[in-house]
C-alpha positions as CSV (number, residue, x, y, z in Angstrom):
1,X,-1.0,255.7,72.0
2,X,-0.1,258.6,69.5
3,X,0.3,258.0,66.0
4,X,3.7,256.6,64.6
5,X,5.0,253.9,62.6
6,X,6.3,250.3,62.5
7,X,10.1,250.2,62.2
8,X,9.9,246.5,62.8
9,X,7.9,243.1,63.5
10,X,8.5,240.0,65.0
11,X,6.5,236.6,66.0
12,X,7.5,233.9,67.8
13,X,5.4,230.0,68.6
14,X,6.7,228.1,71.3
15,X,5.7,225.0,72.6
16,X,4.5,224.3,75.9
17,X,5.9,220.7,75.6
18,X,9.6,221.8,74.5
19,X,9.8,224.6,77.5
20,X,8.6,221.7,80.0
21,X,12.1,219.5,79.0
22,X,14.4,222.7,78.5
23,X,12.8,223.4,82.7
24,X,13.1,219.6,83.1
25,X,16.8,219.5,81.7
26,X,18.9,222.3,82.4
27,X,16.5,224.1,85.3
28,X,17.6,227.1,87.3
29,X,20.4,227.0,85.0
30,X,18.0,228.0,82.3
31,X,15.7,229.9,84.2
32,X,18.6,232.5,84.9
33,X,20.2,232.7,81.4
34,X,16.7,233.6,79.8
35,X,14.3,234.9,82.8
36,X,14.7,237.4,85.0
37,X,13.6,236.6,88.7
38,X,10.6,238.7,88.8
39,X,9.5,236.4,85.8
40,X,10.6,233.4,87.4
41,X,8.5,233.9,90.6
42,X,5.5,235.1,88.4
43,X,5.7,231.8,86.5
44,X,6.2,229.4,89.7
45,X,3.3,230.8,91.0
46,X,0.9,229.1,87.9
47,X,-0.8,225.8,87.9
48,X,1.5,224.7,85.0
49,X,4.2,227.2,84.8
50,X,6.3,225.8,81.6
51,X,2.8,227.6,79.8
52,X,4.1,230.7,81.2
53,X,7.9,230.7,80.8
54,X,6.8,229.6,77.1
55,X,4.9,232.9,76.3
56,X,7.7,234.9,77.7
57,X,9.9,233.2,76.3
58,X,8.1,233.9,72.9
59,X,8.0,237.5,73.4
60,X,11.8,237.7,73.9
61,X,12.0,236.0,70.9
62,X,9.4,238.3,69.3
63,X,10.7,241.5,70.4
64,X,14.7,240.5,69.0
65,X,12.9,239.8,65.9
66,X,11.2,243.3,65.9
67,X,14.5,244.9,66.7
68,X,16.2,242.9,63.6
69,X,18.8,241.7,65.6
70,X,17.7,238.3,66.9
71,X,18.7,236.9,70.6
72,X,23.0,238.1,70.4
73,X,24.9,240.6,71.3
74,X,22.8,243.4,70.5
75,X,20.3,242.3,72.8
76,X,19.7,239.1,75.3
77,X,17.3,237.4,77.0
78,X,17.9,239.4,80.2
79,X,17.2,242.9,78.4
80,X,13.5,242.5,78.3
81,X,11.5,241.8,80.9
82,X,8.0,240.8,80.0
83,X,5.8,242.5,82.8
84,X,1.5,242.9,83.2
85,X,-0.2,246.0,83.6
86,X,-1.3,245.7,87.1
87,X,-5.0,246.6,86.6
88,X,-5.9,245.0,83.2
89,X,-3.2,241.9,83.5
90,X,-2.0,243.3,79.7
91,X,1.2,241.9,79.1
92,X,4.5,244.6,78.2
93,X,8.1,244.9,78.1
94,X,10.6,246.4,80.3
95,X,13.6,247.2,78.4
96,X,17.4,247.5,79.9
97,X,19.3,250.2,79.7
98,X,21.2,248.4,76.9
99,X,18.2,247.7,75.3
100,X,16.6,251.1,75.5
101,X,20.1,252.7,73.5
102,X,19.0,250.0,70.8
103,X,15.8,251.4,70.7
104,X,16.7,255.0,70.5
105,X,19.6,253.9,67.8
106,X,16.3,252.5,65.7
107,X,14.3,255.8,66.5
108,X,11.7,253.5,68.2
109,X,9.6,254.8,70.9
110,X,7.6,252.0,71.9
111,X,7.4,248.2,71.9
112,X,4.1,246.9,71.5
113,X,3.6,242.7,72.3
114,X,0.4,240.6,72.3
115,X,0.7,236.9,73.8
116,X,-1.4,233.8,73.6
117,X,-1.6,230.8,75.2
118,X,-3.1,227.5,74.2
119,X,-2.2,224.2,76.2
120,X,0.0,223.0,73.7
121,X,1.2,226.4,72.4
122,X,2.3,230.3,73.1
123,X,2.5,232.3,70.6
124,X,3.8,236.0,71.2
125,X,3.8,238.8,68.4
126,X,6.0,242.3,68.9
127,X,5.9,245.5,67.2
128,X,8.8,248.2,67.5
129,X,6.7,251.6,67.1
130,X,8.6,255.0,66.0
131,X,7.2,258.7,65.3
């Protein structure tokens, strides 16, 4: 990564517990307002998937924080797309169209995330990156 700076921050703790009865209660309902179906079937496929929809639920969270905008009209659930490198498993975001013109807007270049999990907790943590 070249050098630049940090335009914005964000962090988000979610727990596992609370993601289990928003599944539980409002299911594909909620799935499809907040995840999009590449997620979803990435999640189903875990021994306890509410872990999973909890850390990428966090780093939606995260990365609206980053952007100063919060979850809206700016940006939504469905413009980021939490994704993992394919060779390392390093989790990243995919960013809609809409959410890229934000970006530019912002002169940001890159979103950085890091995500934990615990079994009670995930926790993500997003930088927006500019030259």
């Amino acid at each position: 990564m070249g050098s630049g700076h940090v335009l914005g921050i964000g962090v988000d703790l979610v727990e596992t517990r609370r993601m289990q009865e928003m599944l539980d209660r409002w299911g594909a309902k909620f799935k499809n307002k907040v995840f999009l179906k590449r997620e979803q079937t990435y999640c189903e496929t875990k021994a306890v998937p509410s872990r999973h929809y909890a850390g990428r639920f966090a780093v939606k969270e995260a990365v609206t924080k980053a952007f100063g905008t919060g979850v809206g009209p700016h940006i939504s659930w469905l413009d980021i797309e939490v994704v993992r490198d394919e060779i390392t498993g390093a989790p990243s975001v995919k960013l809609s169209r809409k959410a890229k013109k934000l970006a530019s807007t912002r002169k940001a270049d890159n979103v950085l995330i890091s995500l934990a999990h615990t079994r009670n907790y995930a926790m993500a943590h997003a930088l927006l990156i500019g030259k």
